[in-house]
C-alpha positions in Angstrom: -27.2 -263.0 -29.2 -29.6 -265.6 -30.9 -27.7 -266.1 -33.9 -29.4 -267.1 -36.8 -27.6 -265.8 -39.6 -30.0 -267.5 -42.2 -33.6 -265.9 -41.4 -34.8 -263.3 -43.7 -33.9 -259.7 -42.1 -31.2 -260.2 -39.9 -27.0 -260.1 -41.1 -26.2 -262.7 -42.9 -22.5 -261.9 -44.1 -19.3 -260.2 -43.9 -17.2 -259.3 -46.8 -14.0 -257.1 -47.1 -13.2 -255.0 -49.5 -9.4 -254.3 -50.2 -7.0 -253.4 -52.7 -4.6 -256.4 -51.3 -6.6 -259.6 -51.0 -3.7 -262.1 -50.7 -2.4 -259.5 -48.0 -5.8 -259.4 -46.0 -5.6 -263.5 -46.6 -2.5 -263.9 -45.3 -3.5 -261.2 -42.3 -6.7 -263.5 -41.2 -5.6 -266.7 -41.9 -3.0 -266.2 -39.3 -4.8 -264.7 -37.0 -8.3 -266.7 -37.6 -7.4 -269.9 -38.6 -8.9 -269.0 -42.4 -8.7 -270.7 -45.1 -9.5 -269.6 -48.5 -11.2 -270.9 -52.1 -10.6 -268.4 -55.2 -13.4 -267.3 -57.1 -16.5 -266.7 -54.7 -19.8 -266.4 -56.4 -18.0 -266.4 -60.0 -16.2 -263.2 -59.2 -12.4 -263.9 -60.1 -10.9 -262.0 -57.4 -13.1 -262.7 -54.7 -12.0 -265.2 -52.3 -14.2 -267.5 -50.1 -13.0 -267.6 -46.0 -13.9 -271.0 -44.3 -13.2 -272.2 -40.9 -12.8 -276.5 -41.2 -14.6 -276.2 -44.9 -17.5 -273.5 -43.5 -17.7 -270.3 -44.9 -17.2 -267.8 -42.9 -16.7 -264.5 -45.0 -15.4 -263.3 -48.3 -12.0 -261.1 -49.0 -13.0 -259.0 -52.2 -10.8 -256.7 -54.6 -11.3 -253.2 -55.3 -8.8 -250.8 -57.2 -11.5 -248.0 -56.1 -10.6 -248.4 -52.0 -7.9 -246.5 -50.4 -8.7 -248.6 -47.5 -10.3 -251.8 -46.5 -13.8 -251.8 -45.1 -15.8 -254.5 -43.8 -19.5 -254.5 -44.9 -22.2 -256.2 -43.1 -25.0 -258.1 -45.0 -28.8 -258.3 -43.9 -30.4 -261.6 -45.2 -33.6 -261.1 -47.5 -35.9 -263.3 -49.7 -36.0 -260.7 -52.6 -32.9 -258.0 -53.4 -34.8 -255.9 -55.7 -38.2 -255.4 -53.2 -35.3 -254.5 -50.1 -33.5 -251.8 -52.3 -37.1 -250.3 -52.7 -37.5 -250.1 -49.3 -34.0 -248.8 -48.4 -35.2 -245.9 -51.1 -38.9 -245.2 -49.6 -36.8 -245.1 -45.9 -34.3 -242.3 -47.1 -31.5 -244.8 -47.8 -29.9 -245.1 -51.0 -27.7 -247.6 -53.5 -24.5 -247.5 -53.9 -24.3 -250.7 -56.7 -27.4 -252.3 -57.9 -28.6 -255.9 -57.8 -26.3 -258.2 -59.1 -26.0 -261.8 -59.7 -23.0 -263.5 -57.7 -23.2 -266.7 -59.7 -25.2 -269.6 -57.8 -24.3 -268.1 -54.4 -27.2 -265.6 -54.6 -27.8 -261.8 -55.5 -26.4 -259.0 -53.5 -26.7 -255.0 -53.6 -24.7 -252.7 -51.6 -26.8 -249.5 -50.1 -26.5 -246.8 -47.6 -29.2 -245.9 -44.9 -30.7 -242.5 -44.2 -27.5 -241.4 -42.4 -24.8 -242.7 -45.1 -23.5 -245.7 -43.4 -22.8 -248.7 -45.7 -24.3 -252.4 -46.1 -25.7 -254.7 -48.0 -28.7 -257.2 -48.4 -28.3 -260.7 -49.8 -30.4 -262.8 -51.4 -29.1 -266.4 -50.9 -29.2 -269.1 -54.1 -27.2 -271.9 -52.9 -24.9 -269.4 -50.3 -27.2 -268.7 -47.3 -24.5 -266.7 -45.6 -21.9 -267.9 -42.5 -21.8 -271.3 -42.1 -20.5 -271.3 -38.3 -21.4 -269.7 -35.5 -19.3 -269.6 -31.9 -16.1 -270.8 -32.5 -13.3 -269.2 -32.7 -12.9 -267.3 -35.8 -16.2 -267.0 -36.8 -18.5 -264.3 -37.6 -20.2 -263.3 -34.2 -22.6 -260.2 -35.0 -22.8 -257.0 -36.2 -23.0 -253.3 -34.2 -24.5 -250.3 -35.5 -22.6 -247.5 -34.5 -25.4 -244.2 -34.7 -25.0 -240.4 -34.0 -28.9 -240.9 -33.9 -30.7 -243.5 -32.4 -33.8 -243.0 -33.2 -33.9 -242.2 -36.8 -31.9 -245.4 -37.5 -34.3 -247.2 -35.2 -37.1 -246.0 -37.7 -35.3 -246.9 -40.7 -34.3 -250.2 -40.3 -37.5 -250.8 -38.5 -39.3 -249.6 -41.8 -37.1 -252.1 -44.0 -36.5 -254.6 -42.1 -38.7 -254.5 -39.4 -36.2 -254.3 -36.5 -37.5 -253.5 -33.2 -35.0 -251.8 -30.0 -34.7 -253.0 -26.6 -34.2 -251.0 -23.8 -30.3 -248.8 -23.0 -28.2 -250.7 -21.3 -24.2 -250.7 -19.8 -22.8 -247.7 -19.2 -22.3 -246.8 -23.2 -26.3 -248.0 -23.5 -26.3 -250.0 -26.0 -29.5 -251.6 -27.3 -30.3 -254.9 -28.3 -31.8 -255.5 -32.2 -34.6 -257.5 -31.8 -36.3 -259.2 -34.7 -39.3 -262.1 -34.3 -38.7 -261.9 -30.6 -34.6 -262.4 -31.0 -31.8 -260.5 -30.9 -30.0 -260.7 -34.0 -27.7 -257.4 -33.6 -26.7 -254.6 -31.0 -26.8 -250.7 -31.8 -24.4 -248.5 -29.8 -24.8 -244.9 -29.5 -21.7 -243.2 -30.9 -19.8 -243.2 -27.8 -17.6 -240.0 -26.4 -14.2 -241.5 -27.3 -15.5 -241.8 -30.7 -13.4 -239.3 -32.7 -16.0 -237.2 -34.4 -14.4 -237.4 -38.0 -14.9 -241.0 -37.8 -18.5 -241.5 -39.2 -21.3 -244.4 -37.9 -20.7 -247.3 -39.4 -21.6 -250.8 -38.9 -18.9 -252.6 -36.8 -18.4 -256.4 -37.8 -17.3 -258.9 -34.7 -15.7 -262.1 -34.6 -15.4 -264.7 -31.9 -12.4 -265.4 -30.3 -11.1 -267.7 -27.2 -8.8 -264.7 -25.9 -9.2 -261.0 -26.7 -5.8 -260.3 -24.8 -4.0 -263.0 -26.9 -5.8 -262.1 -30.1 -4.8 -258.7 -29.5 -1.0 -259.7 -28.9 -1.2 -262.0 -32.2 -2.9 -258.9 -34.1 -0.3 -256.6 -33.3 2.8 -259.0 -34.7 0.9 -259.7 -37.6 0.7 -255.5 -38.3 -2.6 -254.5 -37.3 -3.1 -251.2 -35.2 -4.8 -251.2 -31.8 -8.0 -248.9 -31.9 -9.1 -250.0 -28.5 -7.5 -252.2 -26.1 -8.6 -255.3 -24.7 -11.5 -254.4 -22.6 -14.5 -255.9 -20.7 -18.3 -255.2 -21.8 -21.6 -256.0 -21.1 -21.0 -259.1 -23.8 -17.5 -260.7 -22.6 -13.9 -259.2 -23.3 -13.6 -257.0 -26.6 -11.0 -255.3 -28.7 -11.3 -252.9 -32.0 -8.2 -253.4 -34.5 -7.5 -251.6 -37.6 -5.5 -254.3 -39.6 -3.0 -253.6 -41.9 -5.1 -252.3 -45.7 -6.8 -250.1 -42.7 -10.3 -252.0 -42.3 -11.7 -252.2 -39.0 -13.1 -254.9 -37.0 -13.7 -256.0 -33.7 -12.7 -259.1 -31.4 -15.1 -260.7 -28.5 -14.2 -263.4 -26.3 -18.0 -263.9 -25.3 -18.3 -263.9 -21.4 -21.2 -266.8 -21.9 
């Protein structure tokens, strides 16, 4: 993946929301190497992750989740003008534009098939500040039931483009300005259907075995083993406010 987390239309950011931040700190600090600042884009209980004094992600409170939930973040140059196009797609808003302080202006929204994520419109926060290390924000996945009508959506607002199937799941590369900035993946057959598409947030790591070993002392729940993909050595966790994410020890 060419990983360029700061051009306009391609994800940008990762931020959990959970109803235990110091938990969820304490969780990926151990397991990332994370440290944290309080008070993220003026919200009080936000809290900034960095890896060696680069951010990295934000841990968020909400009393409103039962669980936690990662949400992915597309870059743009103008909030207001994206959430217009989510609408003319068939997506929708879930909280309006809103100022995060001098870090920049963010809106959380839902495509045409429900699933959740956010655009942000940098100030002086431009999104993660590391890529390819361990610990760091890797990429996003779109898990779809439908190809594509998400390929036409996001293609309307943002103007992302599919390569061809490939791997035996067939996934497809994101392409945007002749790079690939993300990876769709059709929902695959172990996917329990009650589990609806959502976008899937990886991290690097040096080790998916030992990661996974680490992940499981520290109380997360295995949702797929170690295994190997078309991209290196991955693993799906749940961890323990219920939020899931997803390891790679890139094979390059």
């Amino acid at each position: 993946m060419d990983t360029n987390f700061h051009e306009d239309g391609a994800p940008a950011w990762v931020e959990l929301n959970t109803a235990d931040p110091e938990a969820s700190a304490r969780f990926y600090g151990a397991l990332f190497g994370w440290t944290f600042t309080p008070g993220f884009s003026g919200r009080r209980q936000a809290l900034l992750a960095e890896l060696e004094g680069r951010p990295t992600a934000a841990i968020t409170a909400t009393a409103s989740a039962q669980r936690g939930a990662w949400t992915t973040y597309v870059h743009v140059t103008d909030a207001d003008k994206a959430v217009d196009k989510v609408r003319a797609a068939g997506g929708s808003m879930l909280t309006p534009v809103h100022d995060r302080g001098l870090a920049g202006r963010a809106a959380v929204l839902a495509d045409h098939a429900g699933t959740v994520f956010g655009v942000w419109e940098a100030v002086e926060h431009e999104g993660s500040g590391v890529s390819g290390e361990p610990g760091s924000y890797f990429g996003g996945e779109l898990i779809t039931d439908d190809v594509q009508s998400s390929a036409d959506f996001y293609g309307q607002v943002f103007g992302w483009t599919l390569g061809d199937p490939y791997g035996p799941l067939n996934r497809r590369d994101i392409h945007l300005g002749g790079q690939t900035i993300s990876v769709l993946l059709p929902r695959p057959a172990a996917m329990p259907a009650e589990i609806p598409p959502y976008w899937d947030v990886y991290f690097t790591v040096a080790d998916a075995e030992q990661t996974a070993e680490a992940a499981v002392r520290l109380g997360a729940a295995v949702l797929m083993p170690p295994t190997a993909s078309d991209h290196g050595h991955i693993a799906v966790f749940a961890d323990p406010t219920g939020a899931v994410f997803t390891v790679l020890a890139p094979s390059h």
